[in-house]
MMTF fields as JSON, N, C-alpha, C and O atoms, coordinates in Angstrom:
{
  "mmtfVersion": "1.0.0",
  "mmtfProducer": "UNKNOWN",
  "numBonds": 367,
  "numAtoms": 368,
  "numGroups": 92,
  "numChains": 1,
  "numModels": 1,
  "chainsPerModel": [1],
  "groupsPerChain": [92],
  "chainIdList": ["A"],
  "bondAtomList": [4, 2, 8, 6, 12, 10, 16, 14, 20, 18, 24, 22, 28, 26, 32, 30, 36, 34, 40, 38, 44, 42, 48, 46, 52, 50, 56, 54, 60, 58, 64, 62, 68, 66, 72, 70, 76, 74, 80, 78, 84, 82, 88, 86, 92, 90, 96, 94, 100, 98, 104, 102, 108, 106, 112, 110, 116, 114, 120, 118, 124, 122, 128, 126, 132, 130, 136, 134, 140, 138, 144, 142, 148, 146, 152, 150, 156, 154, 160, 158, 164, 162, 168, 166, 172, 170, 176, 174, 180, 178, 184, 182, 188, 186, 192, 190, 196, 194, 200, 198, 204, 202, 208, 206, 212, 210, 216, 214, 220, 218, 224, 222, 228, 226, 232, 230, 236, 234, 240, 238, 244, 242, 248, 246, 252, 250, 256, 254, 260, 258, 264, 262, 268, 266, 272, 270, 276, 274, 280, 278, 284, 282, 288, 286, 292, 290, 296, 294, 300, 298, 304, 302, 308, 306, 312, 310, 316, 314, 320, 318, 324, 322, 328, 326, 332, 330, 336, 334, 340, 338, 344, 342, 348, 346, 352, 350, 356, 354, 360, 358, 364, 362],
  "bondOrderList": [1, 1, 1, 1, 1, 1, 1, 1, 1, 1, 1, 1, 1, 1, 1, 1, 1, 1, 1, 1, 1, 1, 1, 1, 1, 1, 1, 1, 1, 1, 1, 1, 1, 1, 1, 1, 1, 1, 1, 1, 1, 1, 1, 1, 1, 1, 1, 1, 1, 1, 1, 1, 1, 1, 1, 1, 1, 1, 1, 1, 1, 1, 1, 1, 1, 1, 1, 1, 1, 1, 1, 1, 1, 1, 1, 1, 1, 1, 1, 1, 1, 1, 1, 1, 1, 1, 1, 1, 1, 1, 1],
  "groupList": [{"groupName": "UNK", "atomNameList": ["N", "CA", "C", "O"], "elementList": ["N", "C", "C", "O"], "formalChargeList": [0, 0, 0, 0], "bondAtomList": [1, 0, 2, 1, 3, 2], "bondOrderList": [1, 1, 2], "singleLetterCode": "X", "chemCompType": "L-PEPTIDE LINKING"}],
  "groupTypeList": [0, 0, 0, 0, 0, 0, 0, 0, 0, 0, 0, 0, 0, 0, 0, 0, 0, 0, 0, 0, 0, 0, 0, 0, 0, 0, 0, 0, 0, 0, 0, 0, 0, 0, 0, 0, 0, 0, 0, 0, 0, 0, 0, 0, 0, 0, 0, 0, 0, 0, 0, 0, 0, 0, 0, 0, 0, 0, 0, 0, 0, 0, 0, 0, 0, 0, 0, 0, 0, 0, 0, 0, 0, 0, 0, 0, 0, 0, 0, 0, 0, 0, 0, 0, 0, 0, 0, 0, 0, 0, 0, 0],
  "groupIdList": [1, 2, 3, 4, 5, 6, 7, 8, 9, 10, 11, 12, 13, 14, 15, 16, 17, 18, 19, 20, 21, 22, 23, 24, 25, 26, 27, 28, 29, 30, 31, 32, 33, 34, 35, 36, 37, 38, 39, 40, 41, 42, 43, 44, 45, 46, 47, 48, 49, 50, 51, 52, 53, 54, 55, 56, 57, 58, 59, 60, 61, 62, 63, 64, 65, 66, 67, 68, 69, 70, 71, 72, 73, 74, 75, 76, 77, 78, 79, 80, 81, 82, 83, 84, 85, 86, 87, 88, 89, 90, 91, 92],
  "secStructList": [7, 7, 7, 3, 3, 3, 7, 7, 7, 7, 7, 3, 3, 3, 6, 6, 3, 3, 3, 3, 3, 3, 4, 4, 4, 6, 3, 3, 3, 3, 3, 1, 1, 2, 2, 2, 2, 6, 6, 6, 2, 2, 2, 2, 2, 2, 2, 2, 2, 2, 2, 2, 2, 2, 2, 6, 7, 2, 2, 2, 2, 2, 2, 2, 2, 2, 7, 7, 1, 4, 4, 4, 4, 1, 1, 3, 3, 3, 7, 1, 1, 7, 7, 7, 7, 7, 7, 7, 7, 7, 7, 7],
  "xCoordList": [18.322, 17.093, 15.952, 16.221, 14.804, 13.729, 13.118, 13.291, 12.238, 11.772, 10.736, 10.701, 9.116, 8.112, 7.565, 7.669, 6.997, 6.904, 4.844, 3.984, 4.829, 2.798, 2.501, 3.065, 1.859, 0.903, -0.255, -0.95, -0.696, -2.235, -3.355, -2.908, -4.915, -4.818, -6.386, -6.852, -7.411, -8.124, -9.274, -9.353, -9.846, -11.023, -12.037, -12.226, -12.951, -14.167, -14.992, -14.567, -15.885, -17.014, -17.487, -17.736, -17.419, -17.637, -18.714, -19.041, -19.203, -20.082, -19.325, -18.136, -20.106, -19.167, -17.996, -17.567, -17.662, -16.442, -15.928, -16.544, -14.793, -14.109, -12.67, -11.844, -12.256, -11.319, -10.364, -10.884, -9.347, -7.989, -7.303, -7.116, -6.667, -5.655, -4.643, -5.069, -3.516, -2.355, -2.144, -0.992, -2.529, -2.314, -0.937, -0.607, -0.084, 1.194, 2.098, 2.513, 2.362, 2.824, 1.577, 2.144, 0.028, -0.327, -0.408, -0.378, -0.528, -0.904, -2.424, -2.649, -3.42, -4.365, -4.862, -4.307, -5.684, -6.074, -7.405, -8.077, -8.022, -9.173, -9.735, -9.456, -10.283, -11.182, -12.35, -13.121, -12.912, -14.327, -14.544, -15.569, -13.84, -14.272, -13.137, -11.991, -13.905, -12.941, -11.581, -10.529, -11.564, -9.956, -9.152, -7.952, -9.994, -9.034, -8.457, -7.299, -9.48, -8.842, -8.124, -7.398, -7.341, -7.091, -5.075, -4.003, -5.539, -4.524, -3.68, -2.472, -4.353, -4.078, -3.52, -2.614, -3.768, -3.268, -2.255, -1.33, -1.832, -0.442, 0.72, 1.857, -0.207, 1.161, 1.317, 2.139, 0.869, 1.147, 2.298, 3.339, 1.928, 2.502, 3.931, 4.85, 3.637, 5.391, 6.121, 7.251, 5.091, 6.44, 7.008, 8.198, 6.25, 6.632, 7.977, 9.006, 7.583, 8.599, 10.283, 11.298, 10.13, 10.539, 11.473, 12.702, 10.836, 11.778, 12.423, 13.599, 11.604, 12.237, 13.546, 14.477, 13.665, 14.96, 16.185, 17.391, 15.321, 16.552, 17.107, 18.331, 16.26, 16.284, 18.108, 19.124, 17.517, 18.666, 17.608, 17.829, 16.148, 15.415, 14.904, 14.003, 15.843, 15.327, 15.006, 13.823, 15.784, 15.602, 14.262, 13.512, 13.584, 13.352, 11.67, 10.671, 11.703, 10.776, 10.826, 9.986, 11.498, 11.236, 10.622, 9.46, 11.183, 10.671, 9.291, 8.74, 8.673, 7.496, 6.215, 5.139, 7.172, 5.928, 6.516, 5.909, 7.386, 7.445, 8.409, 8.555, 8.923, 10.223, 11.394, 11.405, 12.536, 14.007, 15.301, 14.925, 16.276, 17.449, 17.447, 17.681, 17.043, 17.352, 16.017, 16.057, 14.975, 13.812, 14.125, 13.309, 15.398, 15.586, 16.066, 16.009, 16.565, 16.754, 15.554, 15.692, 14.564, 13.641, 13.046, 13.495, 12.444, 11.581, 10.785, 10.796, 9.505, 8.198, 8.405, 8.593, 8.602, 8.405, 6.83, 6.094, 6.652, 5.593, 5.225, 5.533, 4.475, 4.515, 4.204, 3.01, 4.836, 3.849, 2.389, 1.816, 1.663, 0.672, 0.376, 0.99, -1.055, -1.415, -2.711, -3.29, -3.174, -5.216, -5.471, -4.842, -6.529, -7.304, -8.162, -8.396, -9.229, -10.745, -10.794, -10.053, -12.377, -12.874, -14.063, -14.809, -14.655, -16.05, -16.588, -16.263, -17.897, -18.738, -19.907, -20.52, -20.32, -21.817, -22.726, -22.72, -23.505, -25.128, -26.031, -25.581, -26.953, -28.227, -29.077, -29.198, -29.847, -30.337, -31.784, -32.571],
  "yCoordList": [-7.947, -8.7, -7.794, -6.868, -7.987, -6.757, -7.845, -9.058, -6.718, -7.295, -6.702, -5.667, -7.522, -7.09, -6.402, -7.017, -5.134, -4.997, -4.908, -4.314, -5.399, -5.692, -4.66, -4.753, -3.885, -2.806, -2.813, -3.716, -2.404, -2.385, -1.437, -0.392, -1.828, -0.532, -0.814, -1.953, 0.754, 0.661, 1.512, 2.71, 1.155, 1.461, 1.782, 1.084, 2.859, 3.431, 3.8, 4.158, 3.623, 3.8, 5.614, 5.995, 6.222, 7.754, 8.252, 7.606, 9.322, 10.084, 10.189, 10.499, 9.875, 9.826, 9.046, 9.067, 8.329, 6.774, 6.276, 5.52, 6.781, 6.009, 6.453, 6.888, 6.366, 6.935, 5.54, 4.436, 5.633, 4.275, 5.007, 6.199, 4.303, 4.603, 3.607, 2.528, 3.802, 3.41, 3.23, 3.64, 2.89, 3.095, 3.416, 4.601, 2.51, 2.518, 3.967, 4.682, 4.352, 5.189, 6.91, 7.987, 6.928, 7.309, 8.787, 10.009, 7.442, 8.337, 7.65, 6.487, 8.997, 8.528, 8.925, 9.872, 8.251, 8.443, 8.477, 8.714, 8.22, 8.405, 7.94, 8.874, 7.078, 6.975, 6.927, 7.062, 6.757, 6.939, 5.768, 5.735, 4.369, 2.95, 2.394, 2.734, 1.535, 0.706, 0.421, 0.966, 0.034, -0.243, 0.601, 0.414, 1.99, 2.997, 3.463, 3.869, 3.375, 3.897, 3.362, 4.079, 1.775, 0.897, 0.849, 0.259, 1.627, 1.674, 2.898, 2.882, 4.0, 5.221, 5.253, 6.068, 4.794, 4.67, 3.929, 4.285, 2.421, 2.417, 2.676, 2.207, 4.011, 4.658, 5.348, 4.691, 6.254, 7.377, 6.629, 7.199, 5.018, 4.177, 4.59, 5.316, 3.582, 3.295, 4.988, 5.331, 5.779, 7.114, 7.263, 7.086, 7.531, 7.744, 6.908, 7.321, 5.653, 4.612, 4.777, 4.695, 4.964, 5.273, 6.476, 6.432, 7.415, 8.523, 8.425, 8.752, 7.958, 7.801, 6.795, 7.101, 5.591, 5.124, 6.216, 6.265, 7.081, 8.063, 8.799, 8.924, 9.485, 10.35, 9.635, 10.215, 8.015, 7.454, 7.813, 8.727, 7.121, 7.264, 5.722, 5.546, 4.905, 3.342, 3.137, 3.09, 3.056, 3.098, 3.508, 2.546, 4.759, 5.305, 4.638, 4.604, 4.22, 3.548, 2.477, 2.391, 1.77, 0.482, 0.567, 0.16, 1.078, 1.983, 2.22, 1.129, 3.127, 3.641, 1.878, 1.394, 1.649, 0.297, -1.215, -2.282, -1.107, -1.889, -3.416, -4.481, -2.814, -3.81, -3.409, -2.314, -4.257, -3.459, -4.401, -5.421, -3.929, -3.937, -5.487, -5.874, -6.328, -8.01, -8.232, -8.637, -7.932, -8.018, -7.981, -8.469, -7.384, -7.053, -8.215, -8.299, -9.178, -10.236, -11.315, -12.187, -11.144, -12.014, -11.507, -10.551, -12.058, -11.803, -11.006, -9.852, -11.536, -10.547, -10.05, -10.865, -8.452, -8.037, -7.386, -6.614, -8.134, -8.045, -7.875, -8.742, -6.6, -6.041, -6.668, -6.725, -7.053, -7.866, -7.754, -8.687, -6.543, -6.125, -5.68, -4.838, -6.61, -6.384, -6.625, -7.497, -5.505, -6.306, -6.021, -5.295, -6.715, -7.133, -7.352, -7.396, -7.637, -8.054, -9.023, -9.828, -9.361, -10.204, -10.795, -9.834, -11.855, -11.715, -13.017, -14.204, -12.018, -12.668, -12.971, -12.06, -14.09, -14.498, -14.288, -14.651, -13.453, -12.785, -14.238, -15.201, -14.283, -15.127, -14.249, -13.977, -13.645, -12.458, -12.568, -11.633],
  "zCoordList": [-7.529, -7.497, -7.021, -6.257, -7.392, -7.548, -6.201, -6.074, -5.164, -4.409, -4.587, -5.253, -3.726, -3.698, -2.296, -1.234, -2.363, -0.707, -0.569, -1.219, 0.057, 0.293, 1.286, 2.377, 1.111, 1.175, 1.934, 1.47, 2.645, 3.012, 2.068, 1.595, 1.773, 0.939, 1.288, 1.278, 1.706, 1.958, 1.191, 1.466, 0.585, -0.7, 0.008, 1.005, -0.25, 0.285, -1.216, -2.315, -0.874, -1.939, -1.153, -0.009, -2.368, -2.085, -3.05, -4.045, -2.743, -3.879, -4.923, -4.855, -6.265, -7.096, -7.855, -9.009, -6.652, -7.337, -5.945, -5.194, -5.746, -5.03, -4.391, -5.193, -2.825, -2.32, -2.099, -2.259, -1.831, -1.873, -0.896, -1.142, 0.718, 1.192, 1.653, 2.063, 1.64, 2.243, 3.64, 3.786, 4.671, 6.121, 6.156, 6.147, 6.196, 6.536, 5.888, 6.8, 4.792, 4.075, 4.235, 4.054, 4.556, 4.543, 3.258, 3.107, 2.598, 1.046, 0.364, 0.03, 0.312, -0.237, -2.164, -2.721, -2.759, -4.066, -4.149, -3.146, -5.48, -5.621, -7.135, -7.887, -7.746, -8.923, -9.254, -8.304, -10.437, -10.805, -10.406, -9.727, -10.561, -10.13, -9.049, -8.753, -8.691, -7.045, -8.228, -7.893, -8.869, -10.115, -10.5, -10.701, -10.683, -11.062, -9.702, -9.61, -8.433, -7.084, -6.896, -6.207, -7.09, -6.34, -7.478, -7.342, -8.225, -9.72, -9.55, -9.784, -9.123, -9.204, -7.587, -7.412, -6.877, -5.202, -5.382, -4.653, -6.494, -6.666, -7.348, -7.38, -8.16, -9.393, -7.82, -7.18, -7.191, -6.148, -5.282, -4.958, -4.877, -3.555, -4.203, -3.823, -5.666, -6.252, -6.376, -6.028, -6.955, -6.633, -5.158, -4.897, -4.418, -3.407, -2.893, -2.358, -3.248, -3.028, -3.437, -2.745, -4.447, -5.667, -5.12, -5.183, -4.647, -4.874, -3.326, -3.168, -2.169, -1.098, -1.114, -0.369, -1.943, -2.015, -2.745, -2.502, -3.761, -4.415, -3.719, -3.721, -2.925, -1.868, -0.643, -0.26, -0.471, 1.116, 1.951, 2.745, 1.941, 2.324, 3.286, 4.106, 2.778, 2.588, 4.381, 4.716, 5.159, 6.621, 6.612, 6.777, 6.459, 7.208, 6.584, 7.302, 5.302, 4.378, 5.161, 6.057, 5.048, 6.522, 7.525, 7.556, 8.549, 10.222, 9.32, 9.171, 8.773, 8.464, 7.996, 8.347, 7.191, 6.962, 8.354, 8.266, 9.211, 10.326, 10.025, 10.624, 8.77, 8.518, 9.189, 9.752, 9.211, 9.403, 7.88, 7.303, 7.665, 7.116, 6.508, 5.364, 7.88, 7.41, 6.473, 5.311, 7.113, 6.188, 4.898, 4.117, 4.359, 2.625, 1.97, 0.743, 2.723, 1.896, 1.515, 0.657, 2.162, 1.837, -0.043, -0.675, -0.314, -2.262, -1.78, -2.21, -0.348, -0.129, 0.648, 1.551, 1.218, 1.974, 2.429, 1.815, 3.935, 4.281, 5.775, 6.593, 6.169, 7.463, 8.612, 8.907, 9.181, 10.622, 10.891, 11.453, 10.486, 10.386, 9.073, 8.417, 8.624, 7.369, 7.573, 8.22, 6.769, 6.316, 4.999, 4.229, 4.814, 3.421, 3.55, 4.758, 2.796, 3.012, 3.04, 2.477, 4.224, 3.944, 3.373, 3.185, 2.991, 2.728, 3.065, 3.016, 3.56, 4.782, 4.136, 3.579, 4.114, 3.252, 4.67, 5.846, 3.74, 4.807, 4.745, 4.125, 5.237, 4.928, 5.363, 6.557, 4.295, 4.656, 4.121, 4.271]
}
């Protein structure tokens, strides 16, 4: 059964386009638009992912994003600590 694991992912508007990072895994990317940063930061997430389970890496992929072993039976895996945006209406 394929599980999903949720990510933190943090987008900066840069000269030029756009930077994307990972907190947890601490892997960053970069595109011409917030979509391609946000696209291209998760082909990078899933390799990484990816090759750390090929690797017998899975522990240590856990410990790093703040899951453990039982966490794997759930569908979402999701960090005790997570952020995302919010949005705040100005009256400006």
């Amino acid at each position: 059964m394929k599980k999903e694991l949720i990510l933190a992912v943090v987008v900066k508007k840069e000269r030029g386009g756009y930077s994307s990072w990972c907190p947890e895994l601490d892997i960053a990317s970069q595109g011409d638009t917030l979509e391609e940063a946000r696209q291209n930061l998760q082909e990078a997430v899933e390799l990484h992912v990816e090759t750390m389970i090929a690797e017998g890496d899975l522990n240590e992929l856990l410990e790093r994003v703040g899951l453990t072993q039982k966490d794997l039976k759930k569908e979402v895996l999701m960090p005790e600590s997570f952020s995302s945006s919010l949005g705040i209406s100005l009256a400006v």
